[in-house]
C-alpha positions as CSV (number, residue, x, y, z in Angstrom):
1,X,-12.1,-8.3,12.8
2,X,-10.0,-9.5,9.9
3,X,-7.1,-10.7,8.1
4,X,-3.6,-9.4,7.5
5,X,-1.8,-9.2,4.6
6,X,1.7,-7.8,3.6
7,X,3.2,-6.6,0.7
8,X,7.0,-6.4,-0.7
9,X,7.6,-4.4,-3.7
10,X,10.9,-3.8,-3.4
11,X,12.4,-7.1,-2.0
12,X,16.3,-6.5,-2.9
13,X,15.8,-3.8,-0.5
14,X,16.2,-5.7,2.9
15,X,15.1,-2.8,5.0
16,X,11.7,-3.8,3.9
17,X,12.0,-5.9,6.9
18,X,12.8,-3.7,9.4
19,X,11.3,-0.7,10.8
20,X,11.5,2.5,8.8
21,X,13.9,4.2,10.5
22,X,16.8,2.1,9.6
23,X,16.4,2.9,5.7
24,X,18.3,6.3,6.8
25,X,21.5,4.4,6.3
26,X,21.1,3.2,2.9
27,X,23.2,5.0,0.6
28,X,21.5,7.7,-1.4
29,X,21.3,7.7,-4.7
30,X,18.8,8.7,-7.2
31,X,17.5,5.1,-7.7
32,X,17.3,4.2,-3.9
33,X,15.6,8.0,-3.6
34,X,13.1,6.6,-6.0
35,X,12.3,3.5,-3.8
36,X,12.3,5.6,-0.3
37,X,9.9,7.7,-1.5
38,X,7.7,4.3,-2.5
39,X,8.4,2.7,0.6
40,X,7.2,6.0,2.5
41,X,4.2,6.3,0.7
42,X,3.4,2.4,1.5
43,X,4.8,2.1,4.6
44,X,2.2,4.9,5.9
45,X,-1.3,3.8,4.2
46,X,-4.3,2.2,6.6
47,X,-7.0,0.7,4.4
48,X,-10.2,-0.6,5.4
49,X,-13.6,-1.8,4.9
50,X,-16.6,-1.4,7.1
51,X,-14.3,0.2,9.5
52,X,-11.0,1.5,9.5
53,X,-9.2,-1.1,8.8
54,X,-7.5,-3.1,5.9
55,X,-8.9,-4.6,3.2
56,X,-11.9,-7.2,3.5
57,X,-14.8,-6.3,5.5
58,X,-13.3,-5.2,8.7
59,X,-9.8,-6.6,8.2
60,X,-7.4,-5.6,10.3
61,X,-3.9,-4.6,9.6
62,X,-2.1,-4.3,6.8
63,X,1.5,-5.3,6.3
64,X,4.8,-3.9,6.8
65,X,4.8,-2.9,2.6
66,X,0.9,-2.4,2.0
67,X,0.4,0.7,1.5
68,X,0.6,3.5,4.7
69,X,0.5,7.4,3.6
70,X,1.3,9.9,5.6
71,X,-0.7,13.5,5.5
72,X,-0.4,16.4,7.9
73,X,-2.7,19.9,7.2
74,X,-1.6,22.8,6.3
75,X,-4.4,26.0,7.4
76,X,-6.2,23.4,9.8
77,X,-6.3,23.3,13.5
78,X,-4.2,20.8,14.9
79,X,-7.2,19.2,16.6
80,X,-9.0,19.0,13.2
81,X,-8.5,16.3,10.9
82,X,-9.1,16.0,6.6
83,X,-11.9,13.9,5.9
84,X,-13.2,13.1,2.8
85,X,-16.8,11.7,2.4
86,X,-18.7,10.1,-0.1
87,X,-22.5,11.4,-1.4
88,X,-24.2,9.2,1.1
89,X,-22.1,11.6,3.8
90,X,-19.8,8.0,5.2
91,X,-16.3,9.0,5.9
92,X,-14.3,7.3,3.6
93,X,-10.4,9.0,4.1
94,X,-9.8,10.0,7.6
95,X,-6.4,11.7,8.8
96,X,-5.3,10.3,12.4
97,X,-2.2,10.8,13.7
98,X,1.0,8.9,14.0
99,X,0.7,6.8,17.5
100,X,4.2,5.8,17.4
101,X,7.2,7.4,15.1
102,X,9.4,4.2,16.3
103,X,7.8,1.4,14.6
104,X,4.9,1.0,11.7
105,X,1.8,1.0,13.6
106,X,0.2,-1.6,11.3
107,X,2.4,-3.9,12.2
108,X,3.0,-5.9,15.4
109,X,6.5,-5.9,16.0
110,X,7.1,-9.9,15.9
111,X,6.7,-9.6,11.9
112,X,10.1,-7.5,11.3
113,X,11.9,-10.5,12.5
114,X,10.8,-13.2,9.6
115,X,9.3,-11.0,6.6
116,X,12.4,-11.0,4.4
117,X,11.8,-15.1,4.9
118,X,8.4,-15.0,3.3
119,X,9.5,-12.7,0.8
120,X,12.4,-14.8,0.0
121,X,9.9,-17.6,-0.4
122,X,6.9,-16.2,-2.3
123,X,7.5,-16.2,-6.0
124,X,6.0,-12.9,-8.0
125,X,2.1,-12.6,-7.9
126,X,1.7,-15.2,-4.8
127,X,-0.1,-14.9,-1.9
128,X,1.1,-16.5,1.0
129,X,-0.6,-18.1,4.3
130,X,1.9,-18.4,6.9
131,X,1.8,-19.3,10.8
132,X,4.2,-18.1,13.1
133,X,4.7,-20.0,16.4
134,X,4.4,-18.1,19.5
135,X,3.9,-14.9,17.7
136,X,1.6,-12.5,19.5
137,X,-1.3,-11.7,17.4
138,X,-2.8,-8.0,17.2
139,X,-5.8,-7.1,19.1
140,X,-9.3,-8.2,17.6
141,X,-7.6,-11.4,15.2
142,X,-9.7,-14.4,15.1
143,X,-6.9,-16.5,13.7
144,X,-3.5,-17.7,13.9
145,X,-3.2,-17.7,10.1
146,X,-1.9,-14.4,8.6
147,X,-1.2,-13.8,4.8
148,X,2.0,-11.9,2.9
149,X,1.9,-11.2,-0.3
150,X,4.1,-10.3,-3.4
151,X,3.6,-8.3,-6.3
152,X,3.4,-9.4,-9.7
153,X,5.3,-7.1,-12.3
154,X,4.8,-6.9,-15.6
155,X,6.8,-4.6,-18.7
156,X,4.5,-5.8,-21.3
157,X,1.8,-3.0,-21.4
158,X,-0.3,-5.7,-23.2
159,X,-0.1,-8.9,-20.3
160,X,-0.8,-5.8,-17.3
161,X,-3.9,-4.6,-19.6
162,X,-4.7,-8.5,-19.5
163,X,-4.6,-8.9,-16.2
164,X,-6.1,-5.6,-15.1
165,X,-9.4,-6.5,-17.1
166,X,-9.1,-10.1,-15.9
167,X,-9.6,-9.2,-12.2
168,X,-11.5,-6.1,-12.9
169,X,-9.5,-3.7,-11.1
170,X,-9.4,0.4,-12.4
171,X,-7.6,0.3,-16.0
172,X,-4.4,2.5,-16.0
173,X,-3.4,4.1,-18.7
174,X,-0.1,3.0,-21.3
175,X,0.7,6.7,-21.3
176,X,0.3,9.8,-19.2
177,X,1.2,13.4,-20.3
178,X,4.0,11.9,-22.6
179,X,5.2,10.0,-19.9
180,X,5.2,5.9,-21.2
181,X,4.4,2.6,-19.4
182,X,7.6,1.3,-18.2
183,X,6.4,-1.5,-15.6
184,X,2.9,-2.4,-14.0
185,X,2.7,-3.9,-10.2
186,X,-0.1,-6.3,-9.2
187,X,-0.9,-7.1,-5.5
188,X,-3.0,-10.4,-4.3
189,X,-5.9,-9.4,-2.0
190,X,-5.9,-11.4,1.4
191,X,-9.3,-12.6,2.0
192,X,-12.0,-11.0,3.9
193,X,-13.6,-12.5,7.3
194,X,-16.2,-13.5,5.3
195,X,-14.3,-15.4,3.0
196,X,-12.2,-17.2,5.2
197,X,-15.3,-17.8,7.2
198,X,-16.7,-19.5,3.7
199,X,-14.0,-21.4,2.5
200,X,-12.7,-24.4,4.0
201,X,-9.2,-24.0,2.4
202,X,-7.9,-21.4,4.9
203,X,-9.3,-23.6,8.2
204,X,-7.3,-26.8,6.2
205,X,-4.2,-24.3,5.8
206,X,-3.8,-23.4,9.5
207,X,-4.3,-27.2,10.0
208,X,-1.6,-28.0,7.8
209,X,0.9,-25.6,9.1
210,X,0.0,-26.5,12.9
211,X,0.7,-29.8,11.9
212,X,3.8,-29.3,10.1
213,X,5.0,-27.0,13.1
214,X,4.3,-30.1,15.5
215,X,6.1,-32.1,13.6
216,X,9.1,-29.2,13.4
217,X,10.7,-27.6,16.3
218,X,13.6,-26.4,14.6
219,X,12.3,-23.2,13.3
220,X,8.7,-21.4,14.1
221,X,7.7,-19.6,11.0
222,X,5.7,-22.1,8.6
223,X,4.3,-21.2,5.1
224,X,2.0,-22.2,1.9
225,X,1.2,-20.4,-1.6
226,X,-2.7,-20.3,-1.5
227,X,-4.8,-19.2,-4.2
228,X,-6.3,-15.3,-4.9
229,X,-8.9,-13.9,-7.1
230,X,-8.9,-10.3,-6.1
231,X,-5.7,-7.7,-6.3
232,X,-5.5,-5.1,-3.7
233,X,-4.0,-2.6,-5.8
234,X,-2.4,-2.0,-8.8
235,X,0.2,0.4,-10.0
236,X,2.0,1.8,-13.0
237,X,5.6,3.3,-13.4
238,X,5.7,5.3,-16.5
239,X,9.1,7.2,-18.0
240,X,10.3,10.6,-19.8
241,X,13.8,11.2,-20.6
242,X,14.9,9.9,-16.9
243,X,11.6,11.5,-15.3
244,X,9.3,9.2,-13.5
245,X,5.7,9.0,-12.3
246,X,3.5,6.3,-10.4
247,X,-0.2,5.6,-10.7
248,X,-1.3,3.1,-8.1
249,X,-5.1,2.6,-7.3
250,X,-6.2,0.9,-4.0
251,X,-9.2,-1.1,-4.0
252,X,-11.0,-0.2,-0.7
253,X,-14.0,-2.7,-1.6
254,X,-16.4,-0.8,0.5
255,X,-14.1,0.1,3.0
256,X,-12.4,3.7,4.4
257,X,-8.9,4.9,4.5
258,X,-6.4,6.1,7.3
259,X,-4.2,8.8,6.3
260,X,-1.4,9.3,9.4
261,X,-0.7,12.5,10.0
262,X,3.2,13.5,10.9
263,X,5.1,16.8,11.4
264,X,7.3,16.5,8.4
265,X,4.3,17.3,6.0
266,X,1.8,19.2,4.6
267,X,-1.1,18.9,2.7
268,X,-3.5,21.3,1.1
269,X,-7.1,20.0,-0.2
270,X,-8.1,21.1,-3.6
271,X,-10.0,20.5,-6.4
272,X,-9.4,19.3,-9.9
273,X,-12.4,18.3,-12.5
274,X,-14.7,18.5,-9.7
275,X,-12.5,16.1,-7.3
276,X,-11.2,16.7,-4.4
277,X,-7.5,16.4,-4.3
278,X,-4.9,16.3,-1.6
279,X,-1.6,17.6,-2.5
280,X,1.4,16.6,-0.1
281,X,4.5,18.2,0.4
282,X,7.0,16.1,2.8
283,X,10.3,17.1,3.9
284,X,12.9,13.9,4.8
285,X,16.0,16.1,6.2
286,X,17.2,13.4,7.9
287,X,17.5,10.8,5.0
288,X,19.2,13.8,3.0
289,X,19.7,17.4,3.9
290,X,17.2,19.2,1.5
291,X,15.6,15.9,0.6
292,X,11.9,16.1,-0.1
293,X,8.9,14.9,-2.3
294,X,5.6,15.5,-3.1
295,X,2.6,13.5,-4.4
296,X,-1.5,13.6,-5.1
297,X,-4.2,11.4,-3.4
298,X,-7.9,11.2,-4.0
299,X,-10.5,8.9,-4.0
300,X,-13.1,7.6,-6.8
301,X,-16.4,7.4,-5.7
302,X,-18.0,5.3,-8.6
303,X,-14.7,3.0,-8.5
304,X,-14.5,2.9,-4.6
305,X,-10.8,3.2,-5.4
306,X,-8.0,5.6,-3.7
307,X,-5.5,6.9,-6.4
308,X,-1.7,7.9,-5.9
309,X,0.3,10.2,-7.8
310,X,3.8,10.2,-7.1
311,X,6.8,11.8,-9.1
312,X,10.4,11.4,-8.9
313,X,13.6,10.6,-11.0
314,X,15.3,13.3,-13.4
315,X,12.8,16.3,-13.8
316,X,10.7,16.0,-10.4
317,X,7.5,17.8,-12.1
318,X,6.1,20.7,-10.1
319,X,2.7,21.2,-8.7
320,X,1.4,23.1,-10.9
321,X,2.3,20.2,-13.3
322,X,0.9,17.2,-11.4
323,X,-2.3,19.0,-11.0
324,X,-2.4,18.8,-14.8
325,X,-1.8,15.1,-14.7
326,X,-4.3,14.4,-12.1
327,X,-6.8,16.3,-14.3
328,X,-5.8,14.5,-17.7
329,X,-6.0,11.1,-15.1
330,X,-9.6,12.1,-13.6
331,X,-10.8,13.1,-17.1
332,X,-9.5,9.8,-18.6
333,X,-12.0,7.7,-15.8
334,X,-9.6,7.5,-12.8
């Protein structure tokens, strides 16, 4: 199996180390409606490779704040799941349901306790190897070290071009639809099985922290910045006279997507310059009577990269219109 990793964008906002469920307190206003409908769209995203699983070839959970969506079917069965597959006829987005509406089900429950402490500690664009004493590990881990990371943002539309064509990842645009590049978000890649199998760093790491835990019984959670060369996503947030969209492309690196499935939404597949397209419509009553959103998904063959399309802020565009942004996006190489 293979390695975790965890992801913070929004680290003022503490409930990023806490089950979902406890953002419902927060005080609504349009700014923290902006970062809900973020966190919702991260908080229920399964990547994988080889199998369904999370990034690096047959990793196997993602973190709290990598990226979770959730996707129910409209005009399906409810025994039938959306799949979309690739030429070659491999699955490569799979809709499962939720197994448990109480508590992210990428994350064991142990993590919720200490992952404001890494985020505290991990400076912008860092990935972190920690090792947590006593922790119970999740089902198929072959190690005790686990990885957290945080993003990297950039306003410069110049530095995030830089760094998107330094690690090689999809290039998003500086402007969509007369919407402008406001900020772009960069996310470390935790290493794959085969990499930490390769590279002697990670097996020194563990030592270290063992070490460093034997020699410290005052606390349990120990940590260390250790280097990255591949992102796991990246994502732009572009403006319009208070309107707001987000690009983000996940790098699956051969891998397959999970896509939970919950009662709150629906989704319709489409198609838009000969891509299939899932359109989402979610209702969040209880965050906010009448409170809902809606976003695109789909997935790049020749990229091996899953795209979001999300909308928010003052002028929440319609269907109709984010269909006509995915269709500028997809004709502009995403």
């Amino acid at each position: 199996m293979g390695r975790t990793g965890i992801s913070n964008e929004y680290q003022d906002i503490k409930a990023a180390a806490v089950p979902e469920r406890q953002l419902y307190d927060i005080e609504v206003t349009d700014k923290v409606m902006a970062r809900i409908r973020t966190l919702d769209l991260k908080l229920h995203h399964r990547q994988s490779t080889r199998r369904i699983r999370f990034a690096g070839k047959t990793t196997a959970f993602t973190g709290m704040m990598a990226m979770l969506l959730l996707i129910t079917v409209t005009g399906y069965a409810a025994s039938e799941y959306i799949q979309i597959r690739n030429k070659a006829g491999e699955v490569k987005v799979q809709e499962i349901p939720v197994p448990n509406k109480d508590l992210n089900p990428a994350v064991p429950a142990p993590y919720y306790k200490y992952a404001y402490k890494i985020m505290d500690f991990a400076k912008p664009g860092e990935l972190i190897a920690y090792y947590y004493r006593g922790e119970k590990l999740y089902e198929g881990a072959k190690s005790a070290l686990q990885f957290a990371r945080k993003e990297l943002r950039l306003t410069d539309y110049g530095q995030f071009l830089a760094e998107m064509k330094k690690l090689k990842t999809p290039i998003l645009p500086k402007e969509a639809k007369g919407y402008v590049f406001d900020n772009g978000d960069i996310t470390p890649g935790s290493p794959s099985d085969e990499q930490y199998d390769d590279n002697p760093l990670y097996r020194q790491t563990l030592d270290e922290l063992i070490a460093e835990a034997r020699q410290n019984t005052g606390r349990n959670l120990f940590m260390k910045a250790v280097p990255w060369t591949e992102a796991s996503s990246v994502s732009g947030r572009y403006t319009k006279q208070g309107a707001v969209i987000g690009i983000t492309a996940y790098l699956m690196k051969g891998g397959s997507m999970q896509v939970y499935q919950d009662s709150n939404m629906s989704t319709e597949k489409l198609t838009v310059e000969g891509r299939e397209i899932l359109y989402t419509d979610v209702s969040r009553p209880d965050i906010k009577p009448g409170f809902g959103y809606h976003y695109l998904n789909w997935y790049n063959e020749k990229q091996d990269v899953y795209y979001t399309i999300s909308t928010y802020g003052n002028g929440v565009l319609t269907k109709e219109k984010l269909l006509e942004l995915a269709a500028e996006l997809i004709h502009g190489v995403l």
